[in-house]
C-alpha positions, 0 to 999 in steps of 0.5 A: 474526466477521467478516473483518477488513482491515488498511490502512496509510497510511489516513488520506489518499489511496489508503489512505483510499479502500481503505478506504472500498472494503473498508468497502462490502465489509462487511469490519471496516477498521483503518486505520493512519495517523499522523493522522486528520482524520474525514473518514470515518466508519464503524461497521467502520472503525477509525482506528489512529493509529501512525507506521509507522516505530515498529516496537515499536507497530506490531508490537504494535498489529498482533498486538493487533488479529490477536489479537482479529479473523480478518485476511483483507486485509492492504494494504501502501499506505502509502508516502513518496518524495523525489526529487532527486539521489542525491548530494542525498539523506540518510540520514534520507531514505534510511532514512525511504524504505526502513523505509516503503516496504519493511521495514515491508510485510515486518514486517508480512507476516510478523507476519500470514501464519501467520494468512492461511495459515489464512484463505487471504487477501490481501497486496496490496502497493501498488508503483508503476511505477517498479519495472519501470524506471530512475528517475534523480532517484528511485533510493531511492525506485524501488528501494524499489518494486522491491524490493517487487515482487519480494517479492511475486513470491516470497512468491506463489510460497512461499505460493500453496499454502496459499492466499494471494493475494499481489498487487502494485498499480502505480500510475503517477502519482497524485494525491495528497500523495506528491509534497509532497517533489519539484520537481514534480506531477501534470499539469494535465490529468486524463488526466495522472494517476491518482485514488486512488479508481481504485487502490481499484476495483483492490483491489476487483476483486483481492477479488471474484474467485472463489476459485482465480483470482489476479490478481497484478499490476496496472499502472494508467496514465494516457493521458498523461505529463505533469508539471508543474514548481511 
């Protein structure tokens, strides 16, 4: 059997080129997306169509796919973001950022890691440098990231004995679809922003490592910072 991965917000952006990565690595991919267009196609990738926030579904595609493969990689990528305000925000946004961003990596950690104890596997959890900092117009959404750092520091910390790799990926800004939301994108120049393939190559590293060696933080940045108002 081989060893399985599973990737949330695969469809698109840095989850989809993840998983492009762990394909290549001969890993049986289940990409777990609300949308598939085909873009990629793989004989061990596997396109999970799930939202999320379904918590029943997810929990029970998850063990499904536990149930039947030996789960090595678990990667918390997928992600949402709104910026503005605080005062402007909803609870719908607010909810929709925490249950993304934050609640569903814990579920979905905690569902896995009796099964990545016994594989002395991975939990990669792709944060974002606003965690480490203040974000006026982002308060939900850094503090989602922040949050989910730190669950990282301290899930290593229980878990590094029984050999769980417990890793946490920052990027800064990326060029992808996270700022669909906001007043604002990426910069016009490429030192401007990040490429999600390059976040990819980070996950690649972490898990080409020799076994004893955690590389547990991973802060990627671009030269320059600039954004560009639409």
């Amino acid at each position: 059997m081989n060893n399985a991965a599973i990737v949330t917000g695969a469809s698109s952006g840095i989850g989809l080129e993840i998983s492009k990565v762990l394909c290549r690595l001969g890993y049986e991919v289940f990409g777990i997306g609300r949308d598939f267009h085909g873009e990629f196609a793989e004989d061990n990738f596997h396109a999970i169509i799930c939202d999320i926030l379904d918590t029943e579904k997810l929990c029970n595609t998850v063990k499904g796919i536990a149930a039947q493969n030996h789960v090595t990689v678990l990667v918390n990528n997928a992600g949402t973001a709104y910026y503005g305000l605080h005062e402007e925000m909803n609870a719908r946004k607010i909810q929709q950022m925490v249950r993304t961003n934050l609640e569903a990596p814990m579920i979905l950690t905690c569902l896995l890691l009796r099964a990545l104890k016994k594989s002395k596997g991975y939990v990669i959890n792709i944060s974002s440098v606003t965690a480490s900092g203040t974000n006026p117009h982002g308060c939900t959404y850094g503090a989602t990231k922040a949050g989910l750092s730190s669950f990282s520091r301290s899930l290593f910390d229980e878990t590094r004995k029984y050999g769980v790799k417990v890793v946490t990926i920052s990027p800064d800004m990326t060029k992808t679809e996270l700022y669909r939301n906001a007043n604002f994108r990426e910069g016009e120049e490429a030192e401007s922003y990040l490429m999600p393939e390059e976040i990819a190559k980070a996950v690649e590293y972490v898990l080409t490592q020799r076994e004893g060696l955690v590389v547990s933080d991973i802060t990627l940045k671009p030269q320059i910072h600039r954004i560009k108002r639409k």
